[in-house]
N, C-alpha and C positions, 0 to 999 in steps of 0.2 A: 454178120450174124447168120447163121441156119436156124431155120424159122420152121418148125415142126407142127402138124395141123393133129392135134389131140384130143379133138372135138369127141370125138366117141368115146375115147377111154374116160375123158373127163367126167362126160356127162354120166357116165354108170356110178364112180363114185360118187356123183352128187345124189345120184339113188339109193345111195347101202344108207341104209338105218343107222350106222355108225362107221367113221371110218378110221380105223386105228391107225398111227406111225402116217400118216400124211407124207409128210416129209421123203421118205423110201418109196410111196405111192407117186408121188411125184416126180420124182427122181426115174420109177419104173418106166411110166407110161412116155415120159419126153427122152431119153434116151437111147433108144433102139426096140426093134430093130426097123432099121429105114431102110430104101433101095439107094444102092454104090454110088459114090460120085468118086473122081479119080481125086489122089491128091490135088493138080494143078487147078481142077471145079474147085476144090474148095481154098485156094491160096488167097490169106487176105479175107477169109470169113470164119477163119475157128475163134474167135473172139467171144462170142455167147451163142448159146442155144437156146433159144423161145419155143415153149410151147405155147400154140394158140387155142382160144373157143370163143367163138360167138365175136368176132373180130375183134379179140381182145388179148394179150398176152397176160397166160395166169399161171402158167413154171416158165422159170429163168436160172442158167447155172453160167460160169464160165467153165471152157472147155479147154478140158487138160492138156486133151488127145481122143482122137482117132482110132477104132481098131475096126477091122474087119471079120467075122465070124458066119459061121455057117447056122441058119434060125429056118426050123421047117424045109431042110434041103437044098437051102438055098445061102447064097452068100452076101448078108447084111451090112451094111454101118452100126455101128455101135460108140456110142461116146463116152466117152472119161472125162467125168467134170468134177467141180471144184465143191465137191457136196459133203457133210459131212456121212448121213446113209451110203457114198456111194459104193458096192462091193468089190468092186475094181479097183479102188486102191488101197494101198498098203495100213494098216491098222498104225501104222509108226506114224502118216502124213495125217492120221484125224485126231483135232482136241479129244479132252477128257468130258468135255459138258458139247451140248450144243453151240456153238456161236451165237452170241447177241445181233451182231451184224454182216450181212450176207454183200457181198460186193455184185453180186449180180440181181438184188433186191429192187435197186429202183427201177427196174421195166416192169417187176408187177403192176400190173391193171394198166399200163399203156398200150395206145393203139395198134392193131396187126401191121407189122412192116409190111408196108408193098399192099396193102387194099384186101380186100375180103378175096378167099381164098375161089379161083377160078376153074371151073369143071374138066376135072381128067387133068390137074395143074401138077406133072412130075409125084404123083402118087402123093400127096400131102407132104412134103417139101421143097422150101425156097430157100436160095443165097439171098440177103439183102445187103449192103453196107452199110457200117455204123455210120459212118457220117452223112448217108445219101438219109438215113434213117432220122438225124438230128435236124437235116435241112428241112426237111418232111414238116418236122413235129419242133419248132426250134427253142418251144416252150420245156422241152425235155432234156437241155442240153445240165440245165444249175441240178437235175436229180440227181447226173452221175457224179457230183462233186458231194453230194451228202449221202451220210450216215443212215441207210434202212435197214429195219429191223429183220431179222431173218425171220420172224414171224409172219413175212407182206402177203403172202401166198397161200398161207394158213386162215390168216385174216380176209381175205380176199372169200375162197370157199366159202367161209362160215356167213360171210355175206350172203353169197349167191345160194346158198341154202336155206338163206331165210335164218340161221342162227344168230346173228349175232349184228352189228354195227359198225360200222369202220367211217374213220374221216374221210368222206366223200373227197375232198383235195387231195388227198395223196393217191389216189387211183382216177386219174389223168382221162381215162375212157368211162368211167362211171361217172367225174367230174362235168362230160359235157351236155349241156340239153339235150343232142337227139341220141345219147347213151345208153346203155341198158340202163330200165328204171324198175325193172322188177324183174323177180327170181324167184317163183314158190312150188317146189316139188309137194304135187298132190296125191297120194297114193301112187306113186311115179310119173305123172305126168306134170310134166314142167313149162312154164310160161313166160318168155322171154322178149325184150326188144331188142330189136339188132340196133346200131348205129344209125343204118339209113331208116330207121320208123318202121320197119319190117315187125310184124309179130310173128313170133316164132313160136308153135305148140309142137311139143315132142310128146306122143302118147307109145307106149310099150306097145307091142305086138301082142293082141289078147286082149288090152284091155279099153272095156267100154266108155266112153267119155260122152259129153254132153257139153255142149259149148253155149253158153249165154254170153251176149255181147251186148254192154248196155255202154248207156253214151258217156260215161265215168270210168269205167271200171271194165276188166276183162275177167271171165272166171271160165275155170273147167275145172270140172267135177269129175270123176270114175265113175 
């Protein structure tokens, strides 16, 4: 796998007011542009590309291919994956509808390959191997044999925005006690648990917040 750290783009869309074509949004933000790995870095890892946040995988595509381009002067990675948004490939290789089922579906909401992401770690990506990845987590081996919806990732968001609901078992890192257990964007400021029991407040630059900590409950206010 290439394991992509997405954390910042993620978190903005979890800020828009509304966020339209998800999907393409997704597709945008995990895909490029990254710093170069030479083919032989990456032999044996174009299998999937994970985008992470909050040590959690929340885009997931398989990868077509590889190209190389020039982004802000300089010369990027860029991925071709198996998406139906993606602009890179051919209008002939995409269905007519969205897909029902996404083959690289079941790593949404499972845990960051390779541990929470480490300071100054290769610009925000890692190689991991699938299998080194299975041994890890070996609970996640029966996912890649079934059928997710290509919705898992949609689903997921609407979660961590507080819109919506999802079966807690099928999102593996939300699944476990010291999990994320809450996600409420407050007039943009967001409040999170990391894995390890960490509380995590993201407040905008600008704006003023107020933090009460009662022995129930966490809140911040604007």
């Amino acid at each position: 796998m290439i394991v992509v750290n997405v954390a910042h783009s993620y978190a903005e869309l979890l800020r828009r007011d509304r966020s339209p074509l998800l999907s393409f949004e997704f597709n945008r933000i995990t895909t490029g542009h990254w710093p170069l790995m030479s083919d032989s870095t990456m032999e044996g890892f174009t299998d999937y590309l994970v985008g992470t946040y909050n040590d959690m995988i929340v885009t997931a595509f398989k990868i077509v291919s590889v190209t190389r381009e020039e982004f802000e002067g300089k010369e990027k990675l860029k991925f071709v994956v198996d998406d139906f948004y993606n602009p890179d490939r051919s209008r002939e290789s995409f269905p007519e509808s969205t897909r029902e089922v996404d083959p690289a579906a079941w790593l949404i909401g499972s845990p960051i390959p390779g541990g929470s992401w480490k300071k100054g770690e290769a610009r925000g990506t890692r190689r991991y191997p699938l299998p080194t990845y299975l041994k890890d987590h070996p609970e996640l081996t029966e996912r890649g044999e079934r059928d997710f919806p290509a919705a898992m990732a949609e689903n997921l968001f609407a979660y961590l925005r507080g819109d919506g609901r999802v079966p807690i078992e099928d999102f593996p890192a939300l699944d476990r006690s010291s999990a994320i257990s809450a996600f409420r964007p407050v007039g943009g400021v967001t409040v999170s648990r990391q894995p390890d029991g960490t509380v995590l407040i993201v407040i905008p630059s600008g704006t003023k917040a107020q933090l009460i900590i009662d022995p129930d409950k966490l809140v911040a206010a604007q």
